[in-house]
C-alpha positions as CSV (number, residue, x, y, z in Angstrom):
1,X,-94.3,-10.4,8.5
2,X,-93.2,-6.8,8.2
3,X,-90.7,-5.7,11.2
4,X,-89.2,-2.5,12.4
5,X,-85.7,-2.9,14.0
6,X,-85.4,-3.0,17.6
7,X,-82.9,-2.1,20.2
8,X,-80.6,-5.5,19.8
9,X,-80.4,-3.9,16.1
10,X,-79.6,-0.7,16.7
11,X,-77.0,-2.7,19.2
12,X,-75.3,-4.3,16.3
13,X,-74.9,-1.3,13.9
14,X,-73.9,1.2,16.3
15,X,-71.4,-1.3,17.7
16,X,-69.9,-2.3,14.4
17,X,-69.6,1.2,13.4
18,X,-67.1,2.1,16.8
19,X,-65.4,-1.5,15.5
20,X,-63.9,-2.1,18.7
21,X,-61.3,-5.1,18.0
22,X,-60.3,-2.8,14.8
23,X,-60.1,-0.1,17.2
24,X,-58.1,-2.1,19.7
25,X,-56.0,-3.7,17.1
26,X,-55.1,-1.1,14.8
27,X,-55.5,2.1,17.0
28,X,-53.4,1.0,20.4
29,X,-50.2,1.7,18.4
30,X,-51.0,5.2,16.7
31,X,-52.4,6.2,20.4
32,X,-49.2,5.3,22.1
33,X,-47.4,6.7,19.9
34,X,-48.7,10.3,21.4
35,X,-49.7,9.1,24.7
36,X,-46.9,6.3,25.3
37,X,-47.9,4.5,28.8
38,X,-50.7,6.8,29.1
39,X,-52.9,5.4,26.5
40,X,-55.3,4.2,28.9
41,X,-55.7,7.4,31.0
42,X,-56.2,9.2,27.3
43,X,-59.0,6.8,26.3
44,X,-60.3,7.5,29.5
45,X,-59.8,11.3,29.3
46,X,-61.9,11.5,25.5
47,X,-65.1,9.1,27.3
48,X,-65.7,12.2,28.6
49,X,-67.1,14.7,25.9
50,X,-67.7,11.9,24.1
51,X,-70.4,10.6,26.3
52,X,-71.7,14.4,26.7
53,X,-71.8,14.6,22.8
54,X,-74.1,11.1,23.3
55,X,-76.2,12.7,26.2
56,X,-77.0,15.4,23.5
57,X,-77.8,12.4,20.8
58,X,-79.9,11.0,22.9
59,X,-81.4,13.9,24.0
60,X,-82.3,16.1,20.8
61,X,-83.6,12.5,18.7
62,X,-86.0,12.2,21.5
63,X,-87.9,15.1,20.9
64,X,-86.9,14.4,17.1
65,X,-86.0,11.5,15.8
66,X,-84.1,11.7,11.9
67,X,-81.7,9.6,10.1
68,X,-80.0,13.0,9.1
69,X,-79.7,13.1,12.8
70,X,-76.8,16.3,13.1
71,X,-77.8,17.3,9.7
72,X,-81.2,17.9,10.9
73,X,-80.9,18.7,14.5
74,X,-77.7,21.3,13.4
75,X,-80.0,22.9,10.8
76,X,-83.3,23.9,12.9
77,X,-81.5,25.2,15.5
78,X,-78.6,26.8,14.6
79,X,-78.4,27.2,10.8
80,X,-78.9,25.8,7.4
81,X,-75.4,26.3,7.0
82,X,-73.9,24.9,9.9
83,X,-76.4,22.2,9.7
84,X,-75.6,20.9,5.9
85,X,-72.0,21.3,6.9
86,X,-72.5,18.6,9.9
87,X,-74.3,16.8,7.2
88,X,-71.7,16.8,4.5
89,X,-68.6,16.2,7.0
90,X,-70.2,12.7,8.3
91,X,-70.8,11.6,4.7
92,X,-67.2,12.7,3.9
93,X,-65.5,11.4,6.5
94,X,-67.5,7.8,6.6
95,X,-66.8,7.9,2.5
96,X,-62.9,7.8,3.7
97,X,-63.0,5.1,6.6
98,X,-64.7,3.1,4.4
99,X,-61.8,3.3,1.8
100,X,-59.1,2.6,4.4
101,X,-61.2,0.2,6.1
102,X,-61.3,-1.5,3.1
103,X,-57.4,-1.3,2.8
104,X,-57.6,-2.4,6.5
105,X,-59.5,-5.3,5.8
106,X,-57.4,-6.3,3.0
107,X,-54.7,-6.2,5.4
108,X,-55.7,-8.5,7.6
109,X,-56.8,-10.9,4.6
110,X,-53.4,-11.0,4.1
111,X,-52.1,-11.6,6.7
112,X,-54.4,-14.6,6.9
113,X,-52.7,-15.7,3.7
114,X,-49.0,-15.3,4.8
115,X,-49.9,-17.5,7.8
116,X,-51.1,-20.1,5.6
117,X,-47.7,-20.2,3.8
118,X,-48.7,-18.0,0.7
119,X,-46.9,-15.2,0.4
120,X,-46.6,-14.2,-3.3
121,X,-48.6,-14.7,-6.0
122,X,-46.9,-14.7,-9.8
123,X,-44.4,-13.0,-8.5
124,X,-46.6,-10.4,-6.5
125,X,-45.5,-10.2,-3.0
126,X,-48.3,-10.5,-0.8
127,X,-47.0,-7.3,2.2
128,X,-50.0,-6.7,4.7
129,X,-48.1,-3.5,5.1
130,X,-48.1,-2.1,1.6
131,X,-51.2,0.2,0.6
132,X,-51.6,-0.6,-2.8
133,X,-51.8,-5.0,-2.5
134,X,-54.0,-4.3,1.0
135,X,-56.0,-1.9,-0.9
136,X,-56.7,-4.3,-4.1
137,X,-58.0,-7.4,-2.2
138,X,-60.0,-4.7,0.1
139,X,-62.0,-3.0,-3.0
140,X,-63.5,-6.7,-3.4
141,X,-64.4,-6.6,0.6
142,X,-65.9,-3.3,-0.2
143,X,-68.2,-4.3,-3.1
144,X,-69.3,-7.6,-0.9
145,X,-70.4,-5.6,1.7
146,X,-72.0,-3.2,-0.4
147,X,-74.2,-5.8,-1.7
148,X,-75.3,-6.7,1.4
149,X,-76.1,-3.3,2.9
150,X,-78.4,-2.7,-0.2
151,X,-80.4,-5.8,0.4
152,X,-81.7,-5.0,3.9
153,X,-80.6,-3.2,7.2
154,X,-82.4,-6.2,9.4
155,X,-80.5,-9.0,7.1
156,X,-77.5,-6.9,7.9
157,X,-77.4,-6.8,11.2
158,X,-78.4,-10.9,11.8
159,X,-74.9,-11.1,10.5
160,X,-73.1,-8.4,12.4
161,X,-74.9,-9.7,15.5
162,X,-72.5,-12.8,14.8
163,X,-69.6,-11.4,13.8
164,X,-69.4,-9.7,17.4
165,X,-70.0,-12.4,19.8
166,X,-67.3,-13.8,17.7
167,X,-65.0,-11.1,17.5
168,X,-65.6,-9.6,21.5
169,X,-65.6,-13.4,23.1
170,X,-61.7,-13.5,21.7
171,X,-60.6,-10.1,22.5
172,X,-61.8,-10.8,26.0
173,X,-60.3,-13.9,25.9
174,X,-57.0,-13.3,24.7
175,X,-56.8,-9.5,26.7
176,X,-58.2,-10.9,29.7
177,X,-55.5,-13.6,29.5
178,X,-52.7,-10.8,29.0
179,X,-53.7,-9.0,31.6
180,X,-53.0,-12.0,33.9
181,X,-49.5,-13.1,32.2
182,X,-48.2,-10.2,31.3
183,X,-44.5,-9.4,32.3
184,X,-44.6,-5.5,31.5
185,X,-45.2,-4.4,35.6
186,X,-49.0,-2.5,35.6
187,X,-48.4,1.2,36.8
188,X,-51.1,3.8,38.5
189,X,-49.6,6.2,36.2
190,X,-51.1,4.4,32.9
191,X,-53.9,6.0,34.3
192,X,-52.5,9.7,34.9
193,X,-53.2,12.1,32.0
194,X,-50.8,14.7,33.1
195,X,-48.0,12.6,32.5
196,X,-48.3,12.8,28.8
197,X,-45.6,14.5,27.3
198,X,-47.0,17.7,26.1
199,X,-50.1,19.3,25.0
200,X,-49.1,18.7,21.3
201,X,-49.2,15.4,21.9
202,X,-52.1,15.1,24.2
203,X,-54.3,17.0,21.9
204,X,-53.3,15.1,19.1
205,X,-53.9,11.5,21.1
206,X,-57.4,13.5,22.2
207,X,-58.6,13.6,18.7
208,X,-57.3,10.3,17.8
209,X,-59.2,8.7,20.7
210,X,-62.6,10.9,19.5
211,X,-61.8,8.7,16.2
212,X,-61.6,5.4,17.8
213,X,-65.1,6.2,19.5
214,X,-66.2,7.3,16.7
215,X,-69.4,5.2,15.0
216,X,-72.3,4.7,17.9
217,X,-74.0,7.5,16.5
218,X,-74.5,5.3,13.4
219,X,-77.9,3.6,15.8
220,X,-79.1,7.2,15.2
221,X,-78.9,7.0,11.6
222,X,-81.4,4.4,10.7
223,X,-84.6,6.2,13.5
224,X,-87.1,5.8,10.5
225,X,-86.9,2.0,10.5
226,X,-86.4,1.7,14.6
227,X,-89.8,0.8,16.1
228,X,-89.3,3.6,19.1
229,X,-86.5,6.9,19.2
230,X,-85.9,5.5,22.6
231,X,-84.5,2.6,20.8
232,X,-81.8,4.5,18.8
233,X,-81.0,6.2,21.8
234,X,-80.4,3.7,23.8
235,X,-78.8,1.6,21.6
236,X,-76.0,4.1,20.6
237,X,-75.4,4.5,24.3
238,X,-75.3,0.9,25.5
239,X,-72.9,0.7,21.9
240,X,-70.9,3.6,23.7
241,X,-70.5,2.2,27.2
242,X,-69.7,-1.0,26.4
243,X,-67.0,0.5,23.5
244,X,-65.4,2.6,26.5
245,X,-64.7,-0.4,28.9
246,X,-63.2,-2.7,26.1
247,X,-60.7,-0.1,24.9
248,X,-59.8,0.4,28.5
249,X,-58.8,-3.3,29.1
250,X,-57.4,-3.6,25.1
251,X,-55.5,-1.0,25.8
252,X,-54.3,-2.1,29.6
253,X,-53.3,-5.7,28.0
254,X,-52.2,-4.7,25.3
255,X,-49.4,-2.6,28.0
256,X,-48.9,-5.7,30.3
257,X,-47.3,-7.8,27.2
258,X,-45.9,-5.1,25.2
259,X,-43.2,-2.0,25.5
260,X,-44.5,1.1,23.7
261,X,-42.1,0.3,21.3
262,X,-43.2,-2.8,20.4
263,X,-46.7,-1.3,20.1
264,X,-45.7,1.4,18.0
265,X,-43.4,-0.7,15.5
266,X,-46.2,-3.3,14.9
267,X,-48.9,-0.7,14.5
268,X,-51.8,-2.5,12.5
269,X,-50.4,-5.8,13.2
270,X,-50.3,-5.5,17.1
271,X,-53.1,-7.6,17.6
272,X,-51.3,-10.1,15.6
273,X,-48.2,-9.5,17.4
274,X,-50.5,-10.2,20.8
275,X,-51.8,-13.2,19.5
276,X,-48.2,-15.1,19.1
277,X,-47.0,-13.7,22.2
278,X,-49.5,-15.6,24.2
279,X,-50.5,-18.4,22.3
280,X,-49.3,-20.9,19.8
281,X,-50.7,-22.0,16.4
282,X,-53.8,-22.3,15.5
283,X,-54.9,-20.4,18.7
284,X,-53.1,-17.6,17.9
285,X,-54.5,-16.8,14.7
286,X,-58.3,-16.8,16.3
287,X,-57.2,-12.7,17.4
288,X,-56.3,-12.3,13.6
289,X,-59.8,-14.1,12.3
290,X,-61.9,-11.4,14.9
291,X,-60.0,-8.6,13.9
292,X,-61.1,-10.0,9.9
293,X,-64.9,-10.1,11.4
294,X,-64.6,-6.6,12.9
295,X,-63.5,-5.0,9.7
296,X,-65.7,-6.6,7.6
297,X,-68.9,-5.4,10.2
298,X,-67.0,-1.8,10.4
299,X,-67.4,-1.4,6.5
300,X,-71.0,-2.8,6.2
301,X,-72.0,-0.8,9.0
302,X,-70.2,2.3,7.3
303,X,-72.3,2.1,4.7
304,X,-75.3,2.0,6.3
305,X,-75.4,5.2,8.3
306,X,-73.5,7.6,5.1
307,X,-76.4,6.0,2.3
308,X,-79.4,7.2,4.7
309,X,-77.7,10.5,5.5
310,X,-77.7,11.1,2.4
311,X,-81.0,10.2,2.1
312,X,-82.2,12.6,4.6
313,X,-80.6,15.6,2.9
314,X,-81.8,14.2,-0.8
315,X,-85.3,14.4,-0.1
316,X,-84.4,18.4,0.9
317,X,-82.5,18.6,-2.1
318,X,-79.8,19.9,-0.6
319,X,-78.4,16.5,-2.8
320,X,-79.1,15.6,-5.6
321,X,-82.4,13.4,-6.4
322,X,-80.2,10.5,-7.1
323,X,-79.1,9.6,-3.0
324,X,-83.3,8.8,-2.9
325,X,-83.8,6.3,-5.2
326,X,-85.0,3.4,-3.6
327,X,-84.8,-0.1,-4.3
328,X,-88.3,-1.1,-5.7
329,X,-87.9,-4.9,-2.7
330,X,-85.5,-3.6,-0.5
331,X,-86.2,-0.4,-0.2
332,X,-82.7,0.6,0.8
333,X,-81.3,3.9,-0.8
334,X,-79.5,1.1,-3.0
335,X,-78.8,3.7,-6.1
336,X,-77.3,6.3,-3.2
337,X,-75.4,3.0,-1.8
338,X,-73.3,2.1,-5.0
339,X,-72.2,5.5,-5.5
340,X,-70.9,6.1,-2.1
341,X,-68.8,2.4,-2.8
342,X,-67.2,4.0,-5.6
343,X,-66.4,6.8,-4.1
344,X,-65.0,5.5,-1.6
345,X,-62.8,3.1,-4.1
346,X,-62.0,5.5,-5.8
347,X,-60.3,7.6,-3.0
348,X,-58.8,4.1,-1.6
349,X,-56.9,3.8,-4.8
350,X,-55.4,7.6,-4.7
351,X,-54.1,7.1,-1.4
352,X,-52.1,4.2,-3.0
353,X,-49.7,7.2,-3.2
354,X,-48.8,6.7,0.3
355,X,-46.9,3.5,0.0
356,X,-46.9,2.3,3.9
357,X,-50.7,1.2,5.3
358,X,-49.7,2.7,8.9
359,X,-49.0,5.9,7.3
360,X,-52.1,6.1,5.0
361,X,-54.1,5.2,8.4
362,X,-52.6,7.6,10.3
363,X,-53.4,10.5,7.6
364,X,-57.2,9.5,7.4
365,X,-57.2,8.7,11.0
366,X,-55.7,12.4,11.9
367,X,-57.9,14.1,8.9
368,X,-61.4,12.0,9.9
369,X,-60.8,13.4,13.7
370,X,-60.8,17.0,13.0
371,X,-64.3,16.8,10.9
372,X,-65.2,14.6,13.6
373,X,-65.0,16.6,16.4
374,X,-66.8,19.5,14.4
375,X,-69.6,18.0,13.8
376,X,-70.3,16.2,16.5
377,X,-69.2,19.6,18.6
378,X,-72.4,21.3,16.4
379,X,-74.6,18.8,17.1
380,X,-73.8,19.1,20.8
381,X,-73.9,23.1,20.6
382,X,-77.4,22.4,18.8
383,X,-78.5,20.8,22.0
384,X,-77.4,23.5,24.1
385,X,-79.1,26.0,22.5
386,X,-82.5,24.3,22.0
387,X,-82.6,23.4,25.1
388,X,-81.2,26.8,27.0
389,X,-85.0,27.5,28.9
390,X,-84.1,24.5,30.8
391,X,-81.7,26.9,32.3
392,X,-84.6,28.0,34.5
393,X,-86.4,24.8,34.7
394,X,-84.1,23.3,37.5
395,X,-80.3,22.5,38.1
396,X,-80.7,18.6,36.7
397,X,-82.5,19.8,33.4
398,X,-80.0,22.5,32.9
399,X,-77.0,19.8,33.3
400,X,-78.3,17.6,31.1
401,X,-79.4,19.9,28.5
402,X,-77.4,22.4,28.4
403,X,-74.0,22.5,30.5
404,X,-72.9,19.3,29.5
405,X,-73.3,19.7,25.6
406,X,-72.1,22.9,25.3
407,X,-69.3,22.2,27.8
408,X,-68.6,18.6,25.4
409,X,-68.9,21.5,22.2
410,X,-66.2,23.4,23.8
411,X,-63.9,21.1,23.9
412,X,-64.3,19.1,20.9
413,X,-64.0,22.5,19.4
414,X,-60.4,23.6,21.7
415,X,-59.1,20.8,20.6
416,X,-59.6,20.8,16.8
417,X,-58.6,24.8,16.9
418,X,-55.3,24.0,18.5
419,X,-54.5,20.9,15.9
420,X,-55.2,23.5,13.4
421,X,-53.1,26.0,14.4
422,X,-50.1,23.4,15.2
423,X,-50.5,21.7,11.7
424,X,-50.3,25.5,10.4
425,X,-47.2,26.0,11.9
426,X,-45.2,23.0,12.5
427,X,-44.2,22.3,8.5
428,X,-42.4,25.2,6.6
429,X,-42.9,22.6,3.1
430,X,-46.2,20.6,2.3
431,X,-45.4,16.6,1.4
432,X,-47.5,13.6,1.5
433,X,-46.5,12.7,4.8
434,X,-48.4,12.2,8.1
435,X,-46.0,14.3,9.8
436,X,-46.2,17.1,7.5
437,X,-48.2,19.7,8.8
438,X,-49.8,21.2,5.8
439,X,-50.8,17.9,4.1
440,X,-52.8,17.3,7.7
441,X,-54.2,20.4,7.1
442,X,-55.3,20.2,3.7
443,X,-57.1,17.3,4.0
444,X,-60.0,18.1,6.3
445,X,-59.7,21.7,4.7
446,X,-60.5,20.0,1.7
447,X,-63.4,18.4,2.9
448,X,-64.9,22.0,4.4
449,X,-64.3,24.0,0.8
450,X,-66.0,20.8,-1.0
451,X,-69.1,21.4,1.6
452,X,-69.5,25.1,1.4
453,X,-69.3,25.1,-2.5
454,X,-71.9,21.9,-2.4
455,X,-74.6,24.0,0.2
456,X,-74.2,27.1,-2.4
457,X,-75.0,24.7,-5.4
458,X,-78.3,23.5,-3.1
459,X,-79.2,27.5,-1.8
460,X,-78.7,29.1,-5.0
461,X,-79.1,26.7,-8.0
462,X,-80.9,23.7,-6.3
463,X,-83.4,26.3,-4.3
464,X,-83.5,23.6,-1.6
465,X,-86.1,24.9,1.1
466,X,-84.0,23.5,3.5
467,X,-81.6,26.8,3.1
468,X,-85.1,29.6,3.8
469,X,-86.1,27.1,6.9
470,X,-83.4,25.0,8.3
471,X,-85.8,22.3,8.7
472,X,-85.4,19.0,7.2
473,X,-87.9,16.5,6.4
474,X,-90.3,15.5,9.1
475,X,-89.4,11.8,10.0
476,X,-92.7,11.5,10.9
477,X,-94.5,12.2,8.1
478,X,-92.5,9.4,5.9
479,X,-94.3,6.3,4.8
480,X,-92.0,3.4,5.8
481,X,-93.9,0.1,5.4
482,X,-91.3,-2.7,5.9
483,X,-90.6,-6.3,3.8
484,X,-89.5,-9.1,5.3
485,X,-85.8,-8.5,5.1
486,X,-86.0,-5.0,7.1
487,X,-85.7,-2.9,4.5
488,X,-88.0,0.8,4.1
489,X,-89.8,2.0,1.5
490,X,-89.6,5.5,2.0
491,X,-92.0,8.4,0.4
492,X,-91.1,12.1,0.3
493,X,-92.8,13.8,3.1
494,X,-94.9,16.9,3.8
495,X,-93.1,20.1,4.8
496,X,-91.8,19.8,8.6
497,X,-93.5,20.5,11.8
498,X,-93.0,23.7,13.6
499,X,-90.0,23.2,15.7
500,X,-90.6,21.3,19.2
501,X,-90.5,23.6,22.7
502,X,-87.5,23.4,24.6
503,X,-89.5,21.2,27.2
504,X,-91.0,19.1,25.1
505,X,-89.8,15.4,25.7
C-alpha cells in the first residue's frame, strides 16, 4: 500500500529535530551560564519570536507548500539572493549539528560505558568529555543513522515515534520528581528577564535559546511526502508548543536540585548529574539511556530535512545535479544523503582541534545561532512582505501576516547585529576559543562567504533560472508516487506557477 506521511509523522520529525532531552541535558548549562537563575524567564523570553517566525511557517507553506521551504518562500518574494542564502545557511548549519551531535552522541555512549565499569580500552581512556574519543565512536552513530534516513522517511519516523515516548516519559519523570524534592528554594525571579546581568549576556542567552528551539521547522521540510500542507503546519507547531513547555520545567528542575554552578561545571553531563542526585543505580542511568535515544533521533532527523533542501535547490540548479539523485526503491535523495554524512564527518573530525566537548558545543552552538536567526528572520520578513495588502484587509489579518513576522524578523535580526558587533570588538587576538571574539565571528562569517561565492557559481556559471525568477520548483507539479516504506520518487517539475495573491489561503 503506498502512503503519504501524516501529521503523527510530521510530529516525530519536527520533534526530534528540536531534540528536547538533548536540549534540556546539554543546553541548561551553556544557558545558565549567560542567564544564571534566569534561564527559565530567557527560554520564555526567545518562545516569543520564535513562535512568530512559526506563525510565518505556517502561514506562507499554506499558500505554498516546498521542502526548500525558506529557500523557496525567501526567493519569490524577496530575492534570489536572499533566498539561496536562507537556503545555504540551513544546510550549513544542520551539516554542523549533525557533526557535534554526533560527538554528542558519542558522549553519552560513553558515558554509558564508564558506568558499566569500562573506562579504557588498550590503554585509550574512554573521557565523555574529550572531543576527539566522543567524536570517533559518534562518526559510527552518524553512518547508522545515515543508513536509515536513506531507506525511508516513514520507516524513520516508526522509530523516532519510539524513541520519544521513551525519552519524554523519563524526563517528565525524573524533572517532575525534581521539582517536588528539590532543596534549591523556587524564586519568582527565575522568571524575571530583567534581572539578567547585562544585555551582553542576555543577547547572547537569546540566541542560544533560538538554537535550542531550533529544528520544528524540519516538519516543513518533507511537504512533498505529507498528504495535506496543513499537516506540516501543524505538526511543526504542535512540535513547537510542546518543545516550549518541556524546556520550561527541564529548566525549572533542573534549578530546584542544582546551584548555577553545578549546572555550569557539569555542562553536557548535567542530566547525568540529575539522574544520581535523585535516584540510585540502575534508575538513575534511565535519564542517561533517553538522552542516548534523543541524540540518536536529533541526528537521523538532521538528516532528513538538509538532504531534501538540498533537493529543492538541486532540481533549480542552484546545486549541483548530484543532491537529486534518487534512490531507484527508496526514492530518498540517498546519493545527496551520503555526501552531507561526510561532510558533516569530516568537519566533526577538524573540530577535534578543540580538545574539551563543552567548548566545541559551545562554538557550534554560538556559530549555528547567528545563521539561525538570519534565516529564519528572512523567512519571517518574506511573510511580511507577501502578505502586506492584508494591511488593509482588517486588524487580525494584518497581525497575523504581517506585524507579527516582521516584528519576530526584527528581532531575530537586533539580536544577531549586536552579537556581531560585540564578537567584533570584545577580542583584540583571534584563537580557537569560545570566548574569543574573532573565532565566533569567523565561523558563521565563513559560512555567508561560502554561500555568496556558491549562488555566483549557480547565476553565472550554472545559469540556474532560479537567479532571473526567484521561483523555485512548483511542489505541485512533482510526481511523488510512494513505496511501501514512505519514501518519494520525485520527477523534475515544470517551471513554477505565477506567484499566489496576498489573500490567497
Amino acid at each position: 500500500m503506498r502512503r503519504a506521511l501524516g501529521l503523527k509523522d510530521g510530529v516525530a520529525i519536527a520533534a526530534s529535530s528540536t531534540a528536547a532531552t538533548t536540549s534540556i541535558g546539554i543546553g541548561m548549562g551553556s544557558l545558565a551560564a549567560y542567564a544564571g537563575r534566569q534561564t527559565p524567564a530567557l527560554l520564555l523570553l526567545a518562545c516569543l519570536p520564535i513562535l512568530g517566525i512559526a506563525l510565518s511557517y505556517a502561514r506562507l507553506n499554506r499558500t505554498e507548500p516546498n521542502c526548500g521551504s525558506g529557500y523557496t518562500w525567501v526567493g519569490r518574494t524577496i530575492g534570489p539572493w536572499p533566498g539561496f542564502i536562507t537556503g545555504w545557511v540551513v544546510l550549513v548549519g544542520n551539516v554542523v549539528f549533525m557533526a557535534y551531535t554526533g560527538a554528542v552522541t558519542g558522549s553519552v555512549v560513553l558515558q554509558f560505558l564508564n558506568k558499566a565499569g569500562l573506562h579504557s580500552v588498550w590503554g585509550l581512556r574512554l573521557d565523555p568529555g574529550s572531543t576527539g574519543i566522543s567524536t570517533a565512536v559518534g562518526l559510527v552513530a552518524l553512518v547508522a543513522v545515515t543508513v536509515t534516513a536513506i531507506t525511508g522517511v516513514r520507516a524513520a519516523t516508526r522509530l523516532q515515534w519510539w524513541l520519544l515516548v521513551f525519552e519524554y516519559a523519563v524526563l517528565l519523570v525524573f524533572c517532575g520528581y525534581a521539582l517536588v524534592v528539590g532543596d534549591q528554594p523556587f524564586s519568582l525571579s527565575w522568571l524575571n528577564p530583567f534581572d539578567i546581568g547585562s544585555p551582553q549576556a542576555l543577547a547572547q542567552g537569546m540566541v542560544l535559546a533560538v538554537f535550542i528551539y531550533w529544528g520544528w521547522d524540519a516538519a516543513f521540510s518533507v511537504n512533498e511526502e505529507t498528504r495535506s500542507a496543513s499537516d506540516a503546519a501543524r505538526g511543526g507547531l504542535i512540535a513547537l508548543v510542546v518543545m516550549a513547555g518541556l524546556f520550561l520545567v527541564g529548566a525549572v528542575a533542573f534549578q530546584r536540585v542544582m546551584s548555577t554552578g553545578e549546572l555550569v561545571h557539569n555542562g553536557p553531563q548535567a542530566l547525568t548529574f540529575l539522574g544520581g542526585k535523585l535516584a540510585p543505580e540502575p534508575w538513575a542511568s534511565l535519564p542517561l539511556a533517553a538522552l542516548m535515544c534523543s541524540a540518536f533521533a536529533s541526528l537521523q532527523s538532521s538528516v532528513i530535512p538538509t538532504a531534501r533542501g538540498a533537493l529543492a535547490m538541486a532540481r533549480d540548479r542552484t546545486l549541483g545535479p548530484v543532491w537529486q539523485r534518487l534512490h531507484p526503491r527508496y526514492g530518498s535523495p540517498a546519493v545527496g544523503t551520503l555526501v552531507i554524512m561526510a561532510i558533516a564527518a569530516l568537519i566533526a573530525v577538524l573540530a577535534v582541534g578543540i580538545p574539551q566537548l563543552n567548548d566545541m558545543i559551545l562554538t557550534a552552538v554560538n556559530s549555528i545561532g547567528l545563521t539561525v536567526a538570519l534565516y529564519y528572520g528572512l523567512t519571517a520578513l518574506a511573510c511580511a512582505v507577501r502578505f502586506r495588502d492584508s494591511l488593509r484587509q482588517g486588524a487580525v489579518r494584518a497581525l497575523r501576516d504581517v506585524v507579527v513576522p516582521a516584528a519576530s524578523a526584527l528581532v531575530l535580526f537586533g539580536l544577531g547585529g549586536y552579537l556581531v558587533w560585540d564578537y567584533a570588538t570584545m577580542s583584540d587576538h583571534f584563537a580557537m576559543s569560545p570566548d574569543n571574539g574573532w573565532f565566533m565571528l569567523t565561523l558563521p562569517a565563513v559560512f555567508i562567504l561560502l554561500g555568496l561565492a556558491a549562488a555566483a557559481w549557480a547565476k553565472w556559471v550554472r545559469h540556474a533560472p532560479y537567479f532571473r525568477t526567484g521561483q523555485g520548483t512548483d511542489a505541485d507539479a512533482l510526481t511523488l508516487p510512494m513505496d511501501g516504506d514512505g519514501g518519494a520518487a520525485i520527477a523534475l517539475a515544470s517551471p513554477p506557477p505565477p506567484l499566489p495573491s496576498p489573500s490567497d489561503g
